[in-house]
C-alpha positions as CSV (number, residue, x, y, z in Angstrom):
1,X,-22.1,11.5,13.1
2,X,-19.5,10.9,15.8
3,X,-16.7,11.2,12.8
4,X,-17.7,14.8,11.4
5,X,-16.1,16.8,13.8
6,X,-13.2,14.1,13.7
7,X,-9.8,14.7,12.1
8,X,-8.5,11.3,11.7
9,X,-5.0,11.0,10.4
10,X,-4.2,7.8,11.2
11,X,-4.4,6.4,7.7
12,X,-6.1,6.8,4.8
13,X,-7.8,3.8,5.4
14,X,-10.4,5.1,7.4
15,X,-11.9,7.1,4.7
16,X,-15.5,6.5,4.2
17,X,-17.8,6.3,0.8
18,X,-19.0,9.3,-0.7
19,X,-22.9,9.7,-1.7
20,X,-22.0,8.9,-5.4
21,X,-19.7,5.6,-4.6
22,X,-22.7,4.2,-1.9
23,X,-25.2,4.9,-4.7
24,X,-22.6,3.2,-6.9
25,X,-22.7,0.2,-4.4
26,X,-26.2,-0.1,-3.8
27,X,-27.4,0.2,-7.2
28,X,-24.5,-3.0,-8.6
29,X,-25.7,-5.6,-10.4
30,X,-24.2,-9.2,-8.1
31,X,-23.9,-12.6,-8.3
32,X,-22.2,-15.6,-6.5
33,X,-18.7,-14.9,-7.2
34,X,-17.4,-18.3,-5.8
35,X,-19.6,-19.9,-9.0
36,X,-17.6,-16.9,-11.0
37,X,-21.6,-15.5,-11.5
38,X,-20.5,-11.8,-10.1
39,X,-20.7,-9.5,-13.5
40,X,-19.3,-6.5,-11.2
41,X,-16.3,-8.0,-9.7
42,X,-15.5,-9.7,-13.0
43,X,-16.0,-5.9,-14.6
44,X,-13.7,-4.6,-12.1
45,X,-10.9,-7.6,-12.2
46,X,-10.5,-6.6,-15.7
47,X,-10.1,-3.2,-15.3
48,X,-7.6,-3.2,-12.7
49,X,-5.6,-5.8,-15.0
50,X,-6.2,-4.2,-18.2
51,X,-4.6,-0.8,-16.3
52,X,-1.2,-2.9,-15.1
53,X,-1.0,-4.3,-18.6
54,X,-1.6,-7.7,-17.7
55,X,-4.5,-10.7,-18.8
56,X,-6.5,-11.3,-15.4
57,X,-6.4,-10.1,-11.9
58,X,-8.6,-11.1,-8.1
59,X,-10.5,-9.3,-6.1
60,X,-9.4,-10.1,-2.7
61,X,-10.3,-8.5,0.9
62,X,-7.3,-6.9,2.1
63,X,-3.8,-6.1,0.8
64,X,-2.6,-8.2,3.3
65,X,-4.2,-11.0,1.4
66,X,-3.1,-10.4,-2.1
67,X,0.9,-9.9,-1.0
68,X,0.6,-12.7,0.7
69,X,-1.5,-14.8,-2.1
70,X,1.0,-13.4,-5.0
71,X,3.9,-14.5,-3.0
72,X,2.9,-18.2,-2.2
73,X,2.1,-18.6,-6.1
74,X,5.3,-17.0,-6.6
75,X,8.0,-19.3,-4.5
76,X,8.1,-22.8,-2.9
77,X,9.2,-23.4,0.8
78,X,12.6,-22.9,1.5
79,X,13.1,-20.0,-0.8
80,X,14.0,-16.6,-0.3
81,X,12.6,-13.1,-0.9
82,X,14.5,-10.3,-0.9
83,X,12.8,-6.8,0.2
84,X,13.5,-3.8,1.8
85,X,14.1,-3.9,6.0
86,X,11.1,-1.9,6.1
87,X,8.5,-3.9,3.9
88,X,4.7,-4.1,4.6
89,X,5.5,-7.6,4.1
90,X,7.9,-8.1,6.9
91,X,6.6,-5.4,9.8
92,X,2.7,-5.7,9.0
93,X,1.4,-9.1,7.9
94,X,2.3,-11.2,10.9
95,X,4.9,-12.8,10.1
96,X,2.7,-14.7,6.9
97,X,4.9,-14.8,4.6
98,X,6.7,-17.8,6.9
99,X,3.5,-19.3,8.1
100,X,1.6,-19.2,4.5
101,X,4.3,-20.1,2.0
102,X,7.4,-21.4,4.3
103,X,10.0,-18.9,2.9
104,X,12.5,-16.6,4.4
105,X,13.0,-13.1,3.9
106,X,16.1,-11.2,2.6
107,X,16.2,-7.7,4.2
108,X,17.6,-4.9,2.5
109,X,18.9,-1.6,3.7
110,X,17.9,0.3,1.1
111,X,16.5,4.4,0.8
112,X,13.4,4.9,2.7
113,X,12.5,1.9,1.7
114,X,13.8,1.4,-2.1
115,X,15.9,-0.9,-3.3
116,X,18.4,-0.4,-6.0
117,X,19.8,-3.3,-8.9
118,X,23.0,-3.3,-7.0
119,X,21.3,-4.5,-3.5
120,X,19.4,-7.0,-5.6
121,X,22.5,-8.5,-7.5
122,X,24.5,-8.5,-3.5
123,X,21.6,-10.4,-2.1
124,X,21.1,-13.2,-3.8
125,X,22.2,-16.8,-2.5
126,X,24.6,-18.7,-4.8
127,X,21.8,-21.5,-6.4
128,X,24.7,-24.1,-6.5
129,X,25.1,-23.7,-2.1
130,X,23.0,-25.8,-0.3
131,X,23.5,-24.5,2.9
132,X,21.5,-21.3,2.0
133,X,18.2,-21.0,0.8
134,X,17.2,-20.4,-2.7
135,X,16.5,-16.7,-3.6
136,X,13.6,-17.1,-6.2
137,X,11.6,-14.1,-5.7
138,X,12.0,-9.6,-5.1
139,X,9.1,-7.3,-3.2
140,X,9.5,-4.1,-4.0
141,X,7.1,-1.5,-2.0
142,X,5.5,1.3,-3.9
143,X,5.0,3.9,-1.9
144,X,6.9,2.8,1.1
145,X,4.7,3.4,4.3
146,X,7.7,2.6,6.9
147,X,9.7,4.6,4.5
148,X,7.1,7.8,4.7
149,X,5.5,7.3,1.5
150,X,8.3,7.7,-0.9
151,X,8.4,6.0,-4.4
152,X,10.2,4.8,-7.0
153,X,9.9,6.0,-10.8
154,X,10.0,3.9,-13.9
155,X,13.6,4.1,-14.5
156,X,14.5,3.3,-11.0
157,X,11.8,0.2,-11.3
158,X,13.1,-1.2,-14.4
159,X,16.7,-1.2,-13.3
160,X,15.6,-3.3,-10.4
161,X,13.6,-5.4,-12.7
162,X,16.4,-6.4,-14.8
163,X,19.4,-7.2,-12.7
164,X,16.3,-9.5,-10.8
165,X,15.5,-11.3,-14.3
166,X,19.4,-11.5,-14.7
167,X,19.3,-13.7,-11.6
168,X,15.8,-15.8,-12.9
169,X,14.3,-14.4,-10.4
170,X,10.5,-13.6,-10.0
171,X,9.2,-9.8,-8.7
172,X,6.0,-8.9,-6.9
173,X,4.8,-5.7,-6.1
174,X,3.2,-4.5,-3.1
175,X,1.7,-1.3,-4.7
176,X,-1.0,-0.6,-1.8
177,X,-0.3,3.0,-2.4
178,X,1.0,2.6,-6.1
179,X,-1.5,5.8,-7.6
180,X,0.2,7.4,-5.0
181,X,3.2,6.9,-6.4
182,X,1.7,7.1,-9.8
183,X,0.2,10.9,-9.9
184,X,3.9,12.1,-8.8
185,X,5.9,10.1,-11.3
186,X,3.3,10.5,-14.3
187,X,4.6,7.2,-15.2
188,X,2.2,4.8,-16.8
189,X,0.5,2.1,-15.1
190,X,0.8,-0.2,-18.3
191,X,4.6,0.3,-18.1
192,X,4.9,0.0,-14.6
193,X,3.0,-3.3,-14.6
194,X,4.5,-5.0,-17.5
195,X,8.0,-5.2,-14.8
196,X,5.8,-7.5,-12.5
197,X,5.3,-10.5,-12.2
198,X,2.3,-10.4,-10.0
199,X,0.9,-6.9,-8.5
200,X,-1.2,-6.0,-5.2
201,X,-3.4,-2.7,-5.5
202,X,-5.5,-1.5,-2.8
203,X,-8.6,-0.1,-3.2
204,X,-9.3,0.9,0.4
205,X,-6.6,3.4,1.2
206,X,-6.3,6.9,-1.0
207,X,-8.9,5.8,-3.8
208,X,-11.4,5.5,-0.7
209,X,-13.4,2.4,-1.2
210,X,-14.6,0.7,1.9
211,X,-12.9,-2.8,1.5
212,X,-10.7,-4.3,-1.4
213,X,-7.2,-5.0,-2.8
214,X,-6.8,-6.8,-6.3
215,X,-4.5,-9.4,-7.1
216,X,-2.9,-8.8,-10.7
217,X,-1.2,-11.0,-12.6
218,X,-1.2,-13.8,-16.1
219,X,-4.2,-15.8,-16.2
220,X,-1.9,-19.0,-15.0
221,X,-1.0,-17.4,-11.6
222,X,-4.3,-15.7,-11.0
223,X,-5.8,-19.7,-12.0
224,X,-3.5,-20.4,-8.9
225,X,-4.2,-17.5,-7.0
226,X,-8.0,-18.6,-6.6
227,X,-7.4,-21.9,-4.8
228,X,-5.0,-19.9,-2.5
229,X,-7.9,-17.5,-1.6
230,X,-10.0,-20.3,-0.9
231,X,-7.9,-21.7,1.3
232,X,-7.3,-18.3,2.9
233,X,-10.9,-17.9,3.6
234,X,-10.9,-15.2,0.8
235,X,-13.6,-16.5,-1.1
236,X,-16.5,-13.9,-1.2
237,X,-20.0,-14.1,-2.6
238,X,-22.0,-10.9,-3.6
239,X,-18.9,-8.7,-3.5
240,X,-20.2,-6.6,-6.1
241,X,-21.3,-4.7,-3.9
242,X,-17.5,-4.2,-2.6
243,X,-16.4,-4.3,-5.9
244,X,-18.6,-1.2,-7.2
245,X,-16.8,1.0,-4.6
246,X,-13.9,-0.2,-6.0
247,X,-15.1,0.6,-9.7
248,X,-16.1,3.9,-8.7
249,X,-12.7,4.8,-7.1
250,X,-10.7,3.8,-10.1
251,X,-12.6,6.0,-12.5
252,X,-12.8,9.0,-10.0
253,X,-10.1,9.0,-7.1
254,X,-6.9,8.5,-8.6
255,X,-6.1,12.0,-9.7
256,X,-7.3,13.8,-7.1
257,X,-4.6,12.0,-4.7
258,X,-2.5,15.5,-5.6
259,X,-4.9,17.3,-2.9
260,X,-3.7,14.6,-0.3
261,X,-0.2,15.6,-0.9
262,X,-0.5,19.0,-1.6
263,X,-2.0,19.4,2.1
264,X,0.6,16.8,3.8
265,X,3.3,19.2,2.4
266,X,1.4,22.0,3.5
267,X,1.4,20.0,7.5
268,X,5.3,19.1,6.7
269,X,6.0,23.8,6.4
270,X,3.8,23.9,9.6
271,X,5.9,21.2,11.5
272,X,9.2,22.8,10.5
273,X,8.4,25.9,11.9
274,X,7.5,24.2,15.9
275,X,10.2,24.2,18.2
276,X,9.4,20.4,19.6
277,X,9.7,18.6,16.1
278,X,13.4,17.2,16.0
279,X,12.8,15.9,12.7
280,X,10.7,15.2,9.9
281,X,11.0,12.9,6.5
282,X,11.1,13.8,3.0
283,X,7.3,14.2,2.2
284,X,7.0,12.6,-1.2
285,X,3.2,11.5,-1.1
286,X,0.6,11.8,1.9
287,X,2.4,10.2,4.4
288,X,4.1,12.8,7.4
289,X,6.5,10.8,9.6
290,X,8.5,13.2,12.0
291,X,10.0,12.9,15.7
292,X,9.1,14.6,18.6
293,X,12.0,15.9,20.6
294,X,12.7,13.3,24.0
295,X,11.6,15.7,26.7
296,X,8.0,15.5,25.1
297,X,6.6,12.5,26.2
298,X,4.9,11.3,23.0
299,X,2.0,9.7,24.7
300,X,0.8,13.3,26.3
301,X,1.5,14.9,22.6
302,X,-0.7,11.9,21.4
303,X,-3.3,12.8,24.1
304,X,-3.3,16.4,23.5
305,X,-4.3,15.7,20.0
306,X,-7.1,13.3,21.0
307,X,-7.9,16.0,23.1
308,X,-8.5,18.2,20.1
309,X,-10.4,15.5,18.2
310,X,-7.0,14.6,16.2
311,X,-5.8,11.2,16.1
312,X,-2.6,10.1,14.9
313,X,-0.4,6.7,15.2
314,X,2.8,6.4,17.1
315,X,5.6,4.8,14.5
316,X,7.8,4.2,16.3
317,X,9.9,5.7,19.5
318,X,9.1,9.4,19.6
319,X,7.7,9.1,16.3
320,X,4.4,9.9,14.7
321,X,3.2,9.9,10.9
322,X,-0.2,11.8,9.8
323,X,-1.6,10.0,6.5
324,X,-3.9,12.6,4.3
325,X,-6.8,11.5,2.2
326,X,-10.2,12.4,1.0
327,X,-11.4,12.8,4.1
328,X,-9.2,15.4,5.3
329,X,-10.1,18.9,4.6
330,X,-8.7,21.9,4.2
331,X,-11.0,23.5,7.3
332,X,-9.6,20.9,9.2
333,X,-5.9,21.8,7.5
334,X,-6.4,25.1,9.5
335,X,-7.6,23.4,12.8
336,X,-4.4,21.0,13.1
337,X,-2.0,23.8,12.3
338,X,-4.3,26.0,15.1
339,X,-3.9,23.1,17.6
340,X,-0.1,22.1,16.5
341,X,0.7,25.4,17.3
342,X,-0.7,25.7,20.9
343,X,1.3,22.5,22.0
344,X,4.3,23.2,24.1
């Protein structure tokens, strides 16, 4: 097909099912899951929650929905969330979190992305002054893409977590690369998710599922969570069939996410060595953000690539990130480091 001779390191959402997850897929047993008749999206809504330690989660379409669904049960209009300047939630939902659930945002400056107790306790409003509006909820970002895929660990987490229950206020997680995060820390997902109030995981990215992110949470705010899909237009009906894949990837992709960032370390020692990379980030995870140096224009660099049957995204000015996954091969390892090489 026109993708086997492609390298595509744009994300690692643009993976595609294996043989064994399509056979997964075709092969699920499906209902109307509007009615709540869907055995295989019910089988998977309680294993996601049973992994974050929590009584009931929702299969949703997209990441995008689920942060945006856990915030609105989380907060009332006119409140505030406080998250880092680089959030998923403020760069890359389209502005939803003012149009869906009225709130403002709090931005941070934190470390590539994380947040520390201190920045929580500085940022919230006084409740007593009503010229400001009422901080009621944290995001915190697990890996951070904007921030190159760096995490937090458990102790960095629950310190967070604390000094925001200190302050009665409420703490989603946006953990759309959270195994990522995960298979570095070796921290448990049980422990993890017990910090949360409500958690968004993505199926669709490194675990390599075709569609899906789940909605985690107490049995109250996923209760709530359901009317908010509806209204969202989440509502799905024989999503079993999306909801296998997603089965599939939780029993078989989440260690193997190593080999991602094994590989992106192994691109970040190749970029080091060429003369027209200014900089790159800390590679924590499988995310490569790094500069190109200002007489390159990055648009040519970017063509060169495409030229080579490479693609990548800009991220910014001058800047370019590479996201490994389970599509991305070690023959093809050796072809971008060939090709990298040749640019000057």
């Amino acid at each position: 097909s026109m993708f086997d001779k492609l390298i595509d390191l744009r994300s690692d959402t643009v993976t595609r099912p294996t043989p064994a997850m399509r056979d997964a897929m075709f092969s699920a047993e499906v209902g109307d899951d509007v009615f709540d008749e869907d055995p295989t999206v019910k089988a998977l809504e309680e294993k996601a929650a049973k992994l974050f330690n929590h009584e009931a989660a929702l299969f949703c379409p997209s990441g995008t929905m689920t942060n945006q669904i856990g915030i609105r049960v989380l907060t009332q209009p006119q409140q505030e969330v406080i998250c880092d300047k680089l959030s998923h939630i403020y760069y890359y939902e389209g502005g939803g979190v003012a149009s869906n659930s009225g709130i403002s945002m709090r931005l941070v400056d934190g470390d590539r992305g994380r947040m520390t107790a201190q920045q929580i306790a500085d940022n919230v409003n006084p409740p007593e002054n009503i010229h400001q509006p009422f901080t009621s909820l944290v995001a915190i970002e697990n890996t951070s893409n904007k921030g190159g895929g760096s995490y937090y660990n458990l102790n960095q987490l629950s310190d967070v977590a604390a000094e925001s229950r200190k302050h009665n206020l409420k703490l989603h997680l946006d953990g759309g690369r959270i195994f990522n995060a995960l298979v570095e820390t070796k921290d448990s997902s049980q422990e993890v998710g017990k910090l949360f109030d409500t958690i968004s995981i993505c199926l669709s990215k490194g675990l390599g599922a075709p569609v899906g992110s789940l909605l985690i949470a107490s049995k109250e705010n996923i209760t709530k969570a359901k009317r908010v899909r509806k209204a969202f237009g989440g509502g799905m009906r024989q999503s079993g069939f999306l909801a296998a894949a997603g089965i599939y990837a939780l029993d078989n992709n989440i260690q193997r996410l190593k080999e991602d960032h094994v590989r992106a370390k192994n691109i970040a020692t190749i970029l080091k060595e060429l003369n027209y990379v200014e900089n790159i980030l800390p590679v924590d995870t499988n995310i490569i953000v790094f500069k190109i140096s200002d007489d390159k224009p990055i648009t040519s660099f970017l063509e060169f690539l495409s030229d080579n049957n490479i693609k990548a995204v800009q991220f910014g000015k001058q800047i370019v990130r590479f996201v490994t996954h389970l599509d991305f091969t070690d023959p093809m390892l050796e072809k971008l480091s060939h090709t990298l090489k040749k640019y000057s």
